[in-house]
C-alpha positions in Angstrom: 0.0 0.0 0.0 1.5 3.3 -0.9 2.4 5.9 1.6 -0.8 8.1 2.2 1.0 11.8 3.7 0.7 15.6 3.3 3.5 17.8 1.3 4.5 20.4 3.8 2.2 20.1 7.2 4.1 22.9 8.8 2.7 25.6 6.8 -0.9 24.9 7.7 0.1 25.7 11.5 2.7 28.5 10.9 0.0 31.6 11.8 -1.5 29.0 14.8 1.7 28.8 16.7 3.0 32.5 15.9 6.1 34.0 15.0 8.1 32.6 18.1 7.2 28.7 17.7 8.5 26.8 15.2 7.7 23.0 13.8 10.4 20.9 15.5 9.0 17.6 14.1 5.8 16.1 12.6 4.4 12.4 12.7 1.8 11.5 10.1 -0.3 8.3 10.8 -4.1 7.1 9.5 -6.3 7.7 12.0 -8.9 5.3 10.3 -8.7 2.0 7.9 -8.9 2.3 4.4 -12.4 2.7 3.3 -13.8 3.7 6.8 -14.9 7.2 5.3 -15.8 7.3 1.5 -15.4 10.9 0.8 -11.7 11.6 2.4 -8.7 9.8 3.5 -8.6 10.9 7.9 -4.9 11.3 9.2 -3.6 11.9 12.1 -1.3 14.8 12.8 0.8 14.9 16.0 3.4 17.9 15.4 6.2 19.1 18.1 5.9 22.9 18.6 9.1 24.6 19.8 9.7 27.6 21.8 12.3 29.4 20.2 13.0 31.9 23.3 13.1 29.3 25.7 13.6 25.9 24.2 10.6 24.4 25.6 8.5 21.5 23.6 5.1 21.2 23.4 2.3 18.6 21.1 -0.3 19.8 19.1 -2.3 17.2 17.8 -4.2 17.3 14.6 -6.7 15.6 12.6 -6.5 16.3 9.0 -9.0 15.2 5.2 -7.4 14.9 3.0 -8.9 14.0 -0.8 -9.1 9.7 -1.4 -6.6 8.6 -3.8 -8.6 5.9 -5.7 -12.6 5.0 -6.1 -13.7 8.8 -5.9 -15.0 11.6 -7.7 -12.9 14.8 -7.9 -16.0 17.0 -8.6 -17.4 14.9 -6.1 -14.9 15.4 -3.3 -13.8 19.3 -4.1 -18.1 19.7 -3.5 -17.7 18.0 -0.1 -14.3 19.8 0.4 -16.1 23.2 -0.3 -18.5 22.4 2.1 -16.6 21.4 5.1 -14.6 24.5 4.4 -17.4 26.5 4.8 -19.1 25.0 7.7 -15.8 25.8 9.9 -14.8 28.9 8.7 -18.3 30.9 7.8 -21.6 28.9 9.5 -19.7 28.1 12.5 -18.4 31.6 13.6 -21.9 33.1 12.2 -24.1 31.3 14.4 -21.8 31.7 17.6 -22.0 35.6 16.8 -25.7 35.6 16.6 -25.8 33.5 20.0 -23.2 36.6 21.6 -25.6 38.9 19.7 -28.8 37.5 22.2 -26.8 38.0 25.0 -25.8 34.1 25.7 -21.9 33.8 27.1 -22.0 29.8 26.4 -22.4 29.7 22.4 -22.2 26.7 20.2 -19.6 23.8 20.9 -20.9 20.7 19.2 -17.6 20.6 17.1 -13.9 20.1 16.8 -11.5 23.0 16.9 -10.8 24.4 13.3 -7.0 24.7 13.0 -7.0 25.6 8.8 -7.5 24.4 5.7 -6.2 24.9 2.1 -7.4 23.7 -1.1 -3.6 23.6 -2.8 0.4 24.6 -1.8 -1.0 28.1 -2.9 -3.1 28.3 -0.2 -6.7 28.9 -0.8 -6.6 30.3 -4.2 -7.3 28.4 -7.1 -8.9 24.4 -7.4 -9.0 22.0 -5.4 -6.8 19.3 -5.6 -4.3 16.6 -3.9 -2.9 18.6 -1.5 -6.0 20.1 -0.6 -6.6 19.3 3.8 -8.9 20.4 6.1 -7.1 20.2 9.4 -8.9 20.2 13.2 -7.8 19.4 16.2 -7.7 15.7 17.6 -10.6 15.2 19.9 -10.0 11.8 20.8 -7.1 13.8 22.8 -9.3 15.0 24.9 -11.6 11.8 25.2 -13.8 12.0 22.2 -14.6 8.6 20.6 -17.0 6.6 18.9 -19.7 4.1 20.3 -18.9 0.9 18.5 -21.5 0.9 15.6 -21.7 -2.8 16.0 -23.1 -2.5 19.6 -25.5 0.8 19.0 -26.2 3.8 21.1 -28.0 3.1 24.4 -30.5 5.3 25.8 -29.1 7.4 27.7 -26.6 8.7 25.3 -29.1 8.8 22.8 -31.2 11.6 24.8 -27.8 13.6 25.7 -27.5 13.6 21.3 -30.7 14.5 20.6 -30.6 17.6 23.5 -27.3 18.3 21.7 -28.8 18.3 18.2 -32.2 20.3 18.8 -29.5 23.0 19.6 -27.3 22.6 16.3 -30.7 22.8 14.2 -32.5 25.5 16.8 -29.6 27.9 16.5 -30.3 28.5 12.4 -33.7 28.1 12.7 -33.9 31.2 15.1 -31.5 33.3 12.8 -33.2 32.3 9.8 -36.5 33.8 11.6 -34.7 36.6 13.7 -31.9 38.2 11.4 -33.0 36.5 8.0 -30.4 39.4 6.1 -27.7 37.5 7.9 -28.7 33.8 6.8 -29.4 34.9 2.9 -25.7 36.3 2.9 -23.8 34.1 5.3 -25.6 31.0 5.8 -27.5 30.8 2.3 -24.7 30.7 -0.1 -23.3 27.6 1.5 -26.0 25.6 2.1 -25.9 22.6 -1.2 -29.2 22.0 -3.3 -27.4 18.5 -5.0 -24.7 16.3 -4.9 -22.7 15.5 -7.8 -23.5 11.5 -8.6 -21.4 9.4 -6.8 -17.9 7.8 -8.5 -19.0 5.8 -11.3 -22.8 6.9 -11.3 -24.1 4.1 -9.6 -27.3 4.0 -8.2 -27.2 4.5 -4.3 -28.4 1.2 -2.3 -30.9 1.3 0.3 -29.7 2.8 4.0 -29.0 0.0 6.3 -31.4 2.0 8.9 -34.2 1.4 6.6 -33.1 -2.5 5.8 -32.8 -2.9 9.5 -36.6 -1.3 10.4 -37.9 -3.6 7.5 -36.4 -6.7 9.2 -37.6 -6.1 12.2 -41.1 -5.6 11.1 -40.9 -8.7 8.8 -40.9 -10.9 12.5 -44.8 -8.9 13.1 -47.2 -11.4 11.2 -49.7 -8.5 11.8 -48.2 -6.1 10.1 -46.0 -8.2 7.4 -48.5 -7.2 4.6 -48.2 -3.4 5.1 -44.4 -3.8 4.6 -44.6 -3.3 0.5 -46.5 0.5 1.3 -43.7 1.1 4.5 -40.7 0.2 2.0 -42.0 2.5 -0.8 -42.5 4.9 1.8 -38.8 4.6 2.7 -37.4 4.5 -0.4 -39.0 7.9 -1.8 -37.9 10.0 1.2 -34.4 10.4 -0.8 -36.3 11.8 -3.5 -36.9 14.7 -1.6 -33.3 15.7 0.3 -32.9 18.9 -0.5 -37.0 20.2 -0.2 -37.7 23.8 1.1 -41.3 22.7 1.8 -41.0 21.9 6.0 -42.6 24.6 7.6 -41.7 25.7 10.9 -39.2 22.4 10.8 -36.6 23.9 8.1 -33.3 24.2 9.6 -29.5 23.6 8.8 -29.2 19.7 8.5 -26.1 17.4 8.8 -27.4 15.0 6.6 -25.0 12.1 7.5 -25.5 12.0 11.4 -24.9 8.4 12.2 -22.5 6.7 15.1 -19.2 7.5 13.1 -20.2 11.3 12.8 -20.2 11.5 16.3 -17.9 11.6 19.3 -18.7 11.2 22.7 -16.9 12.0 25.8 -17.9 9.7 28.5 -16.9 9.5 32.3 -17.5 6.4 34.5 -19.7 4.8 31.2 -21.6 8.1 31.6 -21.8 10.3 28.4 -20.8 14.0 29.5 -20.3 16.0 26.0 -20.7 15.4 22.4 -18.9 16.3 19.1 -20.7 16.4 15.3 -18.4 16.3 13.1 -18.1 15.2 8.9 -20.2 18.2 7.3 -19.8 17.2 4.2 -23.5 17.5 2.8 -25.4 19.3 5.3 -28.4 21.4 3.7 -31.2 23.0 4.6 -34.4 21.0 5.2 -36.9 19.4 7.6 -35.1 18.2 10.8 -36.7 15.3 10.6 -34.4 14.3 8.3 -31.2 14.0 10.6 -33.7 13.2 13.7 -35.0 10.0 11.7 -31.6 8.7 10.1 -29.8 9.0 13.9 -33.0 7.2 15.5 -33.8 4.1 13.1 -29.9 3.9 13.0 -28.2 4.3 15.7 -30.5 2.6 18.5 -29.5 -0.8 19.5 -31.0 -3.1 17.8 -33.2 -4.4 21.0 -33.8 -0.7 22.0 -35.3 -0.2 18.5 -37.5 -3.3 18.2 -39.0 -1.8 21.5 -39.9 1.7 20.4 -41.1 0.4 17.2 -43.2 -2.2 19.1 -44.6 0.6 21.5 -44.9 3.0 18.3 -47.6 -0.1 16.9 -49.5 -0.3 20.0 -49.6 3.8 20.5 -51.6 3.5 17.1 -53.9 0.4 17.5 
């Protein structure tokens, strides 16, 4: 397997550690297996800062995307890169001003640190292209991980997400409604109506959430027959991804919110805090959208059999 690394890592931290510092050393390392995220390769950074008055070492430790090098789309992963970019360095700071602007002190802090990004060796001018990286800082540093996807999201943690994500899509919703100027020019511009096709142009398979639900229904004899109309159901909600038509629901939306787009903290097998991170194809739409893909998924699979089961008899 070739060598996956990044052509000149110091220059993306050069204004982050100021003119005193310099890059004594940098390791790069995956952070993830090959194939673990389709749009981007994920590396991990670890550089060693030096004092140049006194001498004195210190880590920073980074996270950086970088474009795939096989199996992708470059129009496909420049979009995605565009996106992220903007999420970070325009939505991000705009809705934390907004929050300052209503007099709140605690504002937003569902995400990693942005450290920088580049889309070339020229900087930001230009195309996209194989030395493009978007580069944050390395949450799992501080305690961040993953729930193994395999095992699901218990309850608990699941309520502590979905408190966390009514913020992330309240915060829009109310500048959308309350400064609407300042989400047409700063929010607006950013927000994607399509996705180039996928690598190839295949057709996109069914969401494992919705195989899953279909499954578990299948072991109902009562409602077994209604599972043709459920699967159409299902299968046209991707028709309509980008719709403006949600009413009083429309709101930014991550639209990839499953167990690998978000890190936990957890103390004593308690969750504490949460990160969101891969915003990639966020958009604006119904929040039902990100609510129903992070339910139906990420539930164990027990956990799920029993809200669908209570969902049944709350209908009967």
């Amino acid at each position: 397997m070739a060598e996956i690394t990044i052509k000149k890592p110091e220059g993306l931290v050069k204004d982050i550690i100021g003119k005193k510092k310099s890059v004594a050393d940098v390791k790069i390392t995956r952070l993830t297996a090959p194939g673990e995220n389709y749009l981007s390769i994920i590396l991990k950074v670890d550089y060693v800062i030096k004092n140049e008055e006194n001498g004195s070492e210190e880590e920073l430790n980074a996270v950086a995307k970088i474009m795939p090098t096989e199996g992708f789309s470059k129009d496909f992963y420049e979009h995605s890169y565009n996106n992220e970019a903007a999420f970070y360095n325009n939505i991000v700071p705009t809705l934390q001003d907004f929050q300052r602007e209503q007099g709140l002190d605690k504002v937003i802090d569902l995400f990693p640190k942005f450290l920088n990004c580049r889309k070339n060796l020229n900087g930001n001018d230009g195309e996209v292209d194989e030395d493009s990286v978007i580069l944050m800082e390395n949450i799992q540093k501080l305690g961040y991980q993953n729930v193994d996807r395999r095992a699901g999201i218990d309850l608990e943690t699941t309520k502590l997400i979905l408190k966390d994500l009514a913020l992330f899509h309240a915060i829009p919703l109310a500048l959308s409604l309350l400064r609407p100027e300042t989400f047409k020019e700063k929010i607006e511009p950013h927000l994607i109506r399509e996705l180039p096709r996928p690598p190839g142009g295949e057709e996109r398979k069914p969401p494992q959430h919705h195989l899953l639900v279909l499954e578990i229904l299948q072991e109902d004899e009562e409602i077994r027959e209604l599972i043709p109309a459920i699967e159409e159901h299902l299968n046209n909600a991707f028709k309509f991804m980008f719709t403006k038509d949600a009413g009083v629901f429309l709101s930014i939306v991550h639209g990839d919110l499953w167990v690998n787009n978000i890190m936990t903290r957890f103390q004593n097998h308690k969750a504490l805090e949460n990160k969101f991170v891969d915003f990639q194809v966020y958009t604006r739409n119904s929040i039902s959208r990100d609510l129903f893909f992070f339910l139906v998924d990420q539930l164990t699979r027990n956990c799920l059999k029993e809200k669908l089961r209570r969902a049944r008899q709350a209908l009967l």
